[in-house]
C-alpha positions as CSV (number, residue, x, y, z in Angstrom):
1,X,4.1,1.5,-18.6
2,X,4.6,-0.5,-15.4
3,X,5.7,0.8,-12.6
4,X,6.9,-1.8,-9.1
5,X,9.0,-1.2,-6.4
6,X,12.0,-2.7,-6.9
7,X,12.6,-3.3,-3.0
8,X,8.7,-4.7,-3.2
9,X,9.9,-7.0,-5.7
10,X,12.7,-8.7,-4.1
11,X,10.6,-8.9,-1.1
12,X,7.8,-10.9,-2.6
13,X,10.4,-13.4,-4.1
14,X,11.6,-13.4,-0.7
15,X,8.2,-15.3,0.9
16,X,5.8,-12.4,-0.2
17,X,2.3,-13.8,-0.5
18,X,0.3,-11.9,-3.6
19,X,-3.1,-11.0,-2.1
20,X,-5.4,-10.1,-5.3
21,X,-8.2,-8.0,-4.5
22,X,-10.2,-5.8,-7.1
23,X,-9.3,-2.1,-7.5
24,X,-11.0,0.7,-9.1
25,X,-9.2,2.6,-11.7
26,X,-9.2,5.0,-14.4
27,X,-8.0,2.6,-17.6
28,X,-4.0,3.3,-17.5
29,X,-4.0,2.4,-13.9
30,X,-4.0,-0.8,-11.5
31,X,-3.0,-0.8,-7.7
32,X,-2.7,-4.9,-6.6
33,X,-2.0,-5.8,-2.9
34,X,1.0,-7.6,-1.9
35,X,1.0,-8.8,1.6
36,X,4.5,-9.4,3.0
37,X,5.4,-13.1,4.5
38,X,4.2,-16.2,4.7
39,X,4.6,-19.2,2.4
40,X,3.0,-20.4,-0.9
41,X,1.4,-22.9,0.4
42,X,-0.5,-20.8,2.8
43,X,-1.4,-18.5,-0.2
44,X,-5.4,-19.3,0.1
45,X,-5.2,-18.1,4.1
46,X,-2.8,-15.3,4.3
47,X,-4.5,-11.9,4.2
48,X,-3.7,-8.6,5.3
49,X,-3.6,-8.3,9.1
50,X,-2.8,-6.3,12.5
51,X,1.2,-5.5,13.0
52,X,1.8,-7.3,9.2
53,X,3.1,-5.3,6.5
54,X,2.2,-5.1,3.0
55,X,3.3,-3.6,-0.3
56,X,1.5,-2.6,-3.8
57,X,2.4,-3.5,-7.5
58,X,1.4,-0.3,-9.0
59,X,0.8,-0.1,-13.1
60,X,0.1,2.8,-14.3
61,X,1.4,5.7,-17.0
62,X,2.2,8.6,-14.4
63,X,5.7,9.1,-14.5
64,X,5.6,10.2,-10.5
65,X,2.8,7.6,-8.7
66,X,2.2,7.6,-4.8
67,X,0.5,5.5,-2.8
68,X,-1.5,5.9,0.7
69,X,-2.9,4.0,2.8
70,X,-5.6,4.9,5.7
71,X,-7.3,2.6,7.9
72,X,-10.2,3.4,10.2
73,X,-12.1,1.6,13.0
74,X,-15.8,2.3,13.6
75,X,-15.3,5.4,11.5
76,X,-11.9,6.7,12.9
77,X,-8.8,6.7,11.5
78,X,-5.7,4.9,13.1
79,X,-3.4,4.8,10.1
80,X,-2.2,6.8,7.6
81,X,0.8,6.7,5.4
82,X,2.1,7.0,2.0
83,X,5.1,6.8,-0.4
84,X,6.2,7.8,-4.1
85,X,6.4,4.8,-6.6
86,X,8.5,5.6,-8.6
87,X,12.2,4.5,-9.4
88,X,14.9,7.0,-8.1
89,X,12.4,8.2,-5.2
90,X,14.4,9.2,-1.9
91,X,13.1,11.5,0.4
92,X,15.3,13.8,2.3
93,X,13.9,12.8,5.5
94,X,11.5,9.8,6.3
95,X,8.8,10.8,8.8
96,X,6.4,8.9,10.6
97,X,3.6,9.7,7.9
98,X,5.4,7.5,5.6
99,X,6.0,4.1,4.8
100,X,9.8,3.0,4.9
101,X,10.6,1.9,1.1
102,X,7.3,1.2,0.1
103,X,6.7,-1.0,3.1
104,X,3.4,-0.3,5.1
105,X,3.5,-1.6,8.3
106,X,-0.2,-2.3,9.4
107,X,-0.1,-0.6,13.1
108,X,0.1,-0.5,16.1
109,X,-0.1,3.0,16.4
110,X,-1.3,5.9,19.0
111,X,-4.6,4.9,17.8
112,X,-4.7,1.5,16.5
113,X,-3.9,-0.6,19.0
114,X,-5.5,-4.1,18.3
115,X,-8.3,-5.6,16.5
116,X,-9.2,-5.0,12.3
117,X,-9.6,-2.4,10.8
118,X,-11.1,-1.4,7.5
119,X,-8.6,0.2,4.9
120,X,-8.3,2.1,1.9
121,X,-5.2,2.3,-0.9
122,X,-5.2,5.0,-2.8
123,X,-2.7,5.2,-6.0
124,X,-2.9,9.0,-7.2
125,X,-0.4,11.7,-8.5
126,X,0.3,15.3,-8.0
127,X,0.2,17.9,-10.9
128,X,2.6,21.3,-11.1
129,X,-0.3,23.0,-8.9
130,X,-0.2,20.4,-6.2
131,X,-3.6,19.0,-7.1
132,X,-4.2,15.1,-6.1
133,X,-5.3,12.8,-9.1
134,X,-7.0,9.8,-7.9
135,X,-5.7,7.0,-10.2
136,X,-7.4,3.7,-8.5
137,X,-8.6,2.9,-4.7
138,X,-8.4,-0.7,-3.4
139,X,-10.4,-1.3,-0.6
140,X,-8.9,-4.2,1.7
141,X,-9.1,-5.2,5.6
142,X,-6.2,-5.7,8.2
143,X,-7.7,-8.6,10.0
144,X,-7.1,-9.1,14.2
């Protein structure tokens, strides 16, 4: 069953370039890239990067998927956020752990203040005991 933000959606027909990277998964699952702006033409040279935003097209057969997303520089982490992939999601309060409607927003932060950084995607769930199921990781790096 496949699952996409709808707000991801109209964004990518909006001037959303598709980056397609590989993802590890179990065999229900996929987790593709989407990386917000730019044009079609400029498809072969737009890539995740510094202060640009990007989005996932999730496919998978857990009724409740969520996303994160943590970057790191020389080991660190500078980034972290997440949000649940599913239709009818609304949380009661966004905080700044989370990405507003599926919408990661690739720094600056307290930490991350310039230059790449090496991330990591991570499409999981969350059973009835509150145990994380790692579903498929895509590795990908925000360039300068």
């Amino acid at each position: 069953m496949k699952k996409m933000l709808v707000a991801a959606a109209s964004m990518v027909a909006a001037g959303g370039i598709l980056f397609t990277a590989g993802a590890s998964a179990q065999p229900s699952s996929s987790l593709q890239l989407v990386v917000i702006g730019g044009t079609t033409a400029a498809a072969a040279t737009v890539a995740p990067a510094y202060g640009g935003q990007v989005t996932f097209n999730v496919q998978t057969g857990t009724q409740q998927p969520w996303v994160s997303v943590v970057c790191s520089q020389g080991g660190t982490a500078v980034y972290g956020q997440y949000w649940g992939f599913w239709s009818g999601y609304a949380p009661s309060a966004i905080t700044s752990t989370m990405a507003a409607n599926g919408v990661f927003t690739l720094g600056p932060t307290a930490l991350w203040s310039t230059g790449p950084a090496a991330c990591v995607a991570t499409l999981y769930s969350v059973g009835k005991n509150s145990r994380q199921t790692t579903l498929a990781t895509l590795r990908f790096t925000a360039n300068a």
